[in-house]
N, C-alpha and C positions, 0 to 999 in steps of 0.2 A: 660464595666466599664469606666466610665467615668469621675471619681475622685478617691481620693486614702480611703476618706470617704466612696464608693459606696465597692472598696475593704475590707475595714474595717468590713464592713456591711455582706459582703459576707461570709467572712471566720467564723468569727464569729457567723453567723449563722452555718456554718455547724459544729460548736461546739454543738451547740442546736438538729442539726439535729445527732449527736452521742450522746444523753441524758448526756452531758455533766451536774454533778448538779451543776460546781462552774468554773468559767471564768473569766481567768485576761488578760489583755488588758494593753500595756503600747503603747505608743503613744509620740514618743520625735521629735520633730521639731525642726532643727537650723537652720541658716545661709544658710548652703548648701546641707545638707538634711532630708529626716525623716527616723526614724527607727522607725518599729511598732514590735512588739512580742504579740503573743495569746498563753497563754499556757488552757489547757481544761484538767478535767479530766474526758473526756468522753471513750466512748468503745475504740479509738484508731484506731490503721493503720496498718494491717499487713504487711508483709516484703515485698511481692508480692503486694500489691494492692499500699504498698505505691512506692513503683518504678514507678509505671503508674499512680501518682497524677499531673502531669504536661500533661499528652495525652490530648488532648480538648475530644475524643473519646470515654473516660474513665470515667465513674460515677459508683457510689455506690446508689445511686438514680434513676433506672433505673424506677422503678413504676410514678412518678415527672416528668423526664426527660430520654431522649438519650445521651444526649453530657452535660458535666463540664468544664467549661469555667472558671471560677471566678480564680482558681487557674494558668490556663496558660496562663490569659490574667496580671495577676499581676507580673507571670514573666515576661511575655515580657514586659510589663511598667517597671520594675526595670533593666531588662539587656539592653534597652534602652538607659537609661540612667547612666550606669556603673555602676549599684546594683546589689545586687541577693536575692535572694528567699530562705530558705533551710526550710524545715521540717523534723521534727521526729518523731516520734511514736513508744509506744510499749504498744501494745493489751491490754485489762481492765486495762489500767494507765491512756491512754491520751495521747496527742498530741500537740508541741509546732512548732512554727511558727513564724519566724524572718524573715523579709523582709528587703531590706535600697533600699532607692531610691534616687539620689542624683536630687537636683536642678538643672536643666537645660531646654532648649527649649522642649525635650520630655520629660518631665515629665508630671504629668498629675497635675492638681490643687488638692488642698485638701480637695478643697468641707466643705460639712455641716458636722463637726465633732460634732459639739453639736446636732443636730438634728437626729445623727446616733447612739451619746451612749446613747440619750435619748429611741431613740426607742428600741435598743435593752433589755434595765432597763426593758420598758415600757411592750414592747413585750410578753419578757420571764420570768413572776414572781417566775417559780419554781426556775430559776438558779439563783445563789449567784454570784452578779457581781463585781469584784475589779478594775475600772480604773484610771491607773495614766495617765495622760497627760501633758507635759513640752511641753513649747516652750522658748526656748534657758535657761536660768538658773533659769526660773518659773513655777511649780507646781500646779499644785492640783489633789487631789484623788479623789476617790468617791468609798462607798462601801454600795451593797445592802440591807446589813444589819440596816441601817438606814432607810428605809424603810419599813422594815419588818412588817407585819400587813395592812399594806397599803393597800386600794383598786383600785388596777391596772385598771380598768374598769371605775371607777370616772373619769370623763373630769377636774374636778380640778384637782384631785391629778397629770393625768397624764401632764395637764395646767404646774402644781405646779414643776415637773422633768425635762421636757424642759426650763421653766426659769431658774431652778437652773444651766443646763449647759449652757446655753445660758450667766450667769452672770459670771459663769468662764472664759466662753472663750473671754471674753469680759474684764475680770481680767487680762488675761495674757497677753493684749495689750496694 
């Protein structure tokens, strides 16, 4: 991972990947760091599996892959740089996920944030998606229900959701 966007991108998906149907996403940038939160209310984490979401050696995805990387490479970018990581879960509720990473030499950059909650909109149309993103005392939402009916597969339409964050994030500077 290579930005905190490619993190974003990552966790998030494995919201999708527990048939998560509804996915909020908060994204706050300041001065001196970011704090992201995912909450999903997909299948969830049991007690034991969640204790070993930080092992690189450890996946629930074994059919896809052998090793789960997204999660212990985002801690070590956050304890790097004096942040932490925590997850929780509990089984057919869902699963939330607070990360902070502070600003500094190892931090990672924050990449394509508009080009990552586009895709994920874009991506997964059965989930209902909530994101708020700040950076320092400025806002904006975005909620998939304005979208709803939309044809996710149209090059416009999906033209039409990467501008729209592309003109936020370009709002909040």
């Amino acid at each position: 991972m290579k930005t905190i966007a490619d993190h974003v991108l990552d966790i998030a998906q494995n919201s999708v990947n527990a048939n998560a149907k509804c996915v909020e996403l908060f994204f706050l940038e300041n001065d001196d760091d970011f704090f992201i939160k995912i909450k999903d209310n997909g299948c969830g984490i049991d007690k034991d599996k969640l204790s070993k979401v930080f092992d690189p050696f450890f996946t629930t995805h074994e059919k896809i892959r052998r090793v789960g990387l997204g999660l212990p490479f985002l801690k070590q970018n956050a304890e790097l740089t004096g942040g932490y990581v925590h997850v929780s879960s509990q089984p057919q509720e869902g699963t939330i996920l607070e990360a902070k990473l502070f600003k500094m030499v190892d931090c990672p950059p924050v990449g394509d944030l508009k080009g990552t909650f586009a895709t994920l909109v874009t991506s997964s149309p059965n989930v209902s998606w909530k994101i708020c993103r700040c950076l320092k005392n400025k806002c904006y939402d975005f909620s998939s229900e304005v979208i709803k009916g939309a044809d996710l597969t149209s090059p416009s339409v999906i033209k039409a959701i990467f501008e729209y964050f592309k003109s936020m994030e370009y709002a909040l500077r």
